[in-house]
N, C-alpha and C positions, 0 to 999 in steps of 0.2 A: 368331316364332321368332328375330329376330335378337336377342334377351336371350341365347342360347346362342352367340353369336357365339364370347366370349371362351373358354371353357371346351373348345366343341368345337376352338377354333384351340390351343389348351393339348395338349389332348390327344391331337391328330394331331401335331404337332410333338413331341412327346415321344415317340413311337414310329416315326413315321418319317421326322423330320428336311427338312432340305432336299435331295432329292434332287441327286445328282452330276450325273446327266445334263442336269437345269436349269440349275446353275451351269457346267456346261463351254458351254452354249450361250447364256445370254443375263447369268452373271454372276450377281451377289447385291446385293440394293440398298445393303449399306454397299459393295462395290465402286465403285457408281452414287453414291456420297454420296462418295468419296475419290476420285474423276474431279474433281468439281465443288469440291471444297474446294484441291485441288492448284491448279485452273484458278484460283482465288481471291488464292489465297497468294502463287502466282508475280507476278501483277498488279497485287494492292494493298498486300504486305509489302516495300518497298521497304526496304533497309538505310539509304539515306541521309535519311529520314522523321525527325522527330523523333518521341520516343516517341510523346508525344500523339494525333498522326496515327498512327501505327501504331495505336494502341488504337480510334484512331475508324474506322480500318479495317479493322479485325476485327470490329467490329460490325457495316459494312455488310455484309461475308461471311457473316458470321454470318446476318442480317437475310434476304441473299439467298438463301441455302439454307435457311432456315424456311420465306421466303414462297413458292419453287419447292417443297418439299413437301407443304405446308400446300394449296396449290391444286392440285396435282396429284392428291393425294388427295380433294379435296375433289369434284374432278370426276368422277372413278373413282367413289365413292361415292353423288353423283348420278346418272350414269348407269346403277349398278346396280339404282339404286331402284324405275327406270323397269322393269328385267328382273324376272320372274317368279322367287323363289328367287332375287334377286342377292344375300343375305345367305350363299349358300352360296362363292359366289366372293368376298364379300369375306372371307370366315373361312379361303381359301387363302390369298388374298393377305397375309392376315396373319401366317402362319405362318415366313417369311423375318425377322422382326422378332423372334421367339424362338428363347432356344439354349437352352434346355434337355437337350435330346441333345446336342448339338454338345460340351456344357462337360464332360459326365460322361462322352463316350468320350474326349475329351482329358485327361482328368483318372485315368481310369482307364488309359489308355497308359502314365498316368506311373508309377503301382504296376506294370505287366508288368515297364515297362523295369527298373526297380530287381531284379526276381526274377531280369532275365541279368546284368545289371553296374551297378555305379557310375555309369560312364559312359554308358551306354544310358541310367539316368535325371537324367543332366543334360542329356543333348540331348533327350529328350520335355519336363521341366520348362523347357529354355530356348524352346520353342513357347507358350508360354503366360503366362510372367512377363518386367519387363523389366529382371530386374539381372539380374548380372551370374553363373554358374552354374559358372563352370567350376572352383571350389575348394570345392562343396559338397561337404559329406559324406552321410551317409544321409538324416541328423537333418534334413540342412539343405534338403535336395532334397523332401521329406517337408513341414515346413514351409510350405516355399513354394507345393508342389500343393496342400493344404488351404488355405492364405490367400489362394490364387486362387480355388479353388471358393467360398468361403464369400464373396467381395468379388463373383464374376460372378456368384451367386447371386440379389444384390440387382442390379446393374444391368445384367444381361445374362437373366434370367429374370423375378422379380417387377415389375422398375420397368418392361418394355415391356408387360409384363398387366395393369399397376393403369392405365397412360395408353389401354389397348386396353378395357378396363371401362369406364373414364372418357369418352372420346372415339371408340371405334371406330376405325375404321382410321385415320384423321388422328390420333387422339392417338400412337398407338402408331407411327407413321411417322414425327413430327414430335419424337418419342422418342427414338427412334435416329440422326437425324439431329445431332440435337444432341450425343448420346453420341458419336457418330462422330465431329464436330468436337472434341469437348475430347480423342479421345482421341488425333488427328491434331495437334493444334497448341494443344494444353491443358495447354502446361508451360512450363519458369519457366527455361529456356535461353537464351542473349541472344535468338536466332531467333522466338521464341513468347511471351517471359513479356509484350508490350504487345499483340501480333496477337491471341493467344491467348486474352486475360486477358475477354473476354466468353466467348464460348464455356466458360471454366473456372466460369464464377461461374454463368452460366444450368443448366450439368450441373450444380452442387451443388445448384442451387433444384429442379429436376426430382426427383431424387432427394433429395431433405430425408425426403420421407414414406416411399417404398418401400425404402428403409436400412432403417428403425425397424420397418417393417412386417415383413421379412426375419426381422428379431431374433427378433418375438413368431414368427414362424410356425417357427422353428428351434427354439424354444422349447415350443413345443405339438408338435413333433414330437419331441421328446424322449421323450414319453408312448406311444410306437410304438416306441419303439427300445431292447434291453435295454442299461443300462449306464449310458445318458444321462442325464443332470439336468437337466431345466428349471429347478430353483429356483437352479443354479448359474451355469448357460447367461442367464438376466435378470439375477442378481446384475453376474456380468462385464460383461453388454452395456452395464449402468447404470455399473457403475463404470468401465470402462477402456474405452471407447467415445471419449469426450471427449478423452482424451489421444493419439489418433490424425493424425496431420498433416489427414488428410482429415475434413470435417465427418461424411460418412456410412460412409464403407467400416469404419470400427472398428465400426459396429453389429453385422452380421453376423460378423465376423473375432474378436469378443470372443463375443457366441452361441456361436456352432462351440468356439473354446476353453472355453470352462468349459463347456458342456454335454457334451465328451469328455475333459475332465480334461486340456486340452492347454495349450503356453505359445506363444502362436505371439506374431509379430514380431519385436524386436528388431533389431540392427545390420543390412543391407544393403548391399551392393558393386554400386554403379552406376559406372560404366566410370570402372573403379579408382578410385573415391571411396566410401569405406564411411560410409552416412547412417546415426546412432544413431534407432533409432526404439523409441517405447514397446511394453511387453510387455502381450499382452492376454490373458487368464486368467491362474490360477496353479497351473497345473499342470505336467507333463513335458514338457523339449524336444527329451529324445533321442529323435524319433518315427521309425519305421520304416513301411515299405511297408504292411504290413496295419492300418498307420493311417490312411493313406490309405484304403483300403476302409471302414473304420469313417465316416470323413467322410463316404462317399461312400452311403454305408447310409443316414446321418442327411437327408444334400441328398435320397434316394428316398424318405423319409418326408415332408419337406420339404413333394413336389413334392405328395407325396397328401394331405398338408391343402390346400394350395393349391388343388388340386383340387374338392376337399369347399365349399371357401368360396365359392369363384367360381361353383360350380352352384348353391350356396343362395343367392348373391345374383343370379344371376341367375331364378331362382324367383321370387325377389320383386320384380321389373321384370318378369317376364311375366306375373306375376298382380295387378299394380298397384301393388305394394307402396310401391314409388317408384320 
């Protein structure tokens, strides 16, 4: 039965999240991974380093928060082997490593807020993106909620279920660790662009596969969804994928856009500096609230292929398949 590990950890996390009352009382393991990477930073990111060192000590950081979760898990998982049904406590424990719920009640906040004001939806959209919110317009607020959903859709949903398939609970722990580190100290700031720069390159190799993966499954959920285009939604992720700063986040962010006929990207304002960035589909940019809905319709369809696969394969690991 632990072939249904992944699936069943899928699908209690999608309806009932991580409960509040856990996290007010022992926290959430990327809190547990941003204690340990803070403790890191302060220690071995010396400003007076020459870059060099700084980069070779990001790596130890880096190294030492793998190798603490990597063994920690790796214990956890021995020990449950030894328990009767410990496959049923490691498929909770794994449940903290997916958001799935988490992404689509913060993403759906952001369509209420926009239905009271303007302003209600640049403070729900400024929870969840990190430019700069306070001179959007509808379009713009709109935007940004969908090329958030459709960017944490890959590394905040598929990329911790393809390493939790792959590896079991160590993959998918040693997943988010890594996520966590690039998304703490994985930018090109004086402060992070040498500390950082492991951490930014190991997230891009992790996620190389569950991007593209993302794409196809936004894609075959088109075929669920009345409106959508798959053959539009492949077209864009093939073409305007590539021209995205990030090696993976344009997969899913070009999906989502042509499969809804949308134009998402372009310019951004990060703390007053507006970055030109490429446009991914070619469709309409003046998107409003109940586009948001429509995205979010798509990520539900999404979640039900997702579903569908990970039970078929895990069918064929409990019946020897491989």
């Amino acid at each position: 039965m632990h072939a249904f590990l992944a699936p069943l950890a899928f699908l209690l996390e999608r309806f009932v999240g991580y409960p509040r009352l856990l996290l007010d009382a022992i926290g959430h393991p990327v809190m547990w991974y941003g204690r340990l990477i803070d403790y890191l930073e302060v220690r071995l990111n010396k400003p007076e380093r020459a870059d060099t060192e700084r980069q070779q000590a990001g790596m130890v950081a880096l190294a030492v928060l793998v190798g603490v979760t990597l063994v920690a898990s790796l214990v956890v998982v021995r020990v449950l082997a030894l328990i009767e049904h410990g496959w049923v406590i490691e498929t909770l424990l794994a449940i903290p490593f997916l958001a799935q719920k988490q992404l689509g009640d913060m993403v759906r906040s952001v369509s209420r807020a926009l239905g009271i004001s303007l302003a209600d939806g640049r403070e729900a959209v400024s929870h969840i993106v990190g430019r700069d919110t306070s001179n959007l317009d509808e379009a713009g607020v709109s935007r940004a909620a969908i090329e958030s959903l459709a960017e944490n859709a890959s590394d905040g949903v598929i990329a911790p279920l393809f390493w939790l398939v792959i590896f079991g609970l160590p993959g998918i722990a040693v997943y988010k660790a890594i996520n966590t580190a690039d998304s703490m100290i994985g930018h090109l700031d004086d402060r992070y662009r040498d500390f950082g720069w492991a951490s930014a390159k190991l997230d891009d190799l992790v996620n190389w596969i569950p991007a593209r993966l993302t794409a196809m499954l936004l894609t075959a959920a088109c075929f669920l969804v009345p409106g959508a285009s798959p053959s539009s939604a492949w077209k864009a992720a093939r073409r305007d994928a590539r021209g995205h700063k990030s090696p993976n986040a344009g997969w899913p962010e070009a999906a989502m856009a042509g499969a809804l006929g949308f134009a998402l990207g372009g310019p951004r304002d990060y703390d007053g500096e507006t970055i030109e960035l490429p446009t991914m589909g070619e469709g309409r940019r003046d998107l409003r609230g109940s586009d948001i809905d429509r995205a979010l319709g798509l990520y539900r369809a999404m979640l039900n292929v997702t579903l569908v696969v990970t039970v078929l394969v895990a069918l064929l690991r409990w019946s020897g398949g491989f």
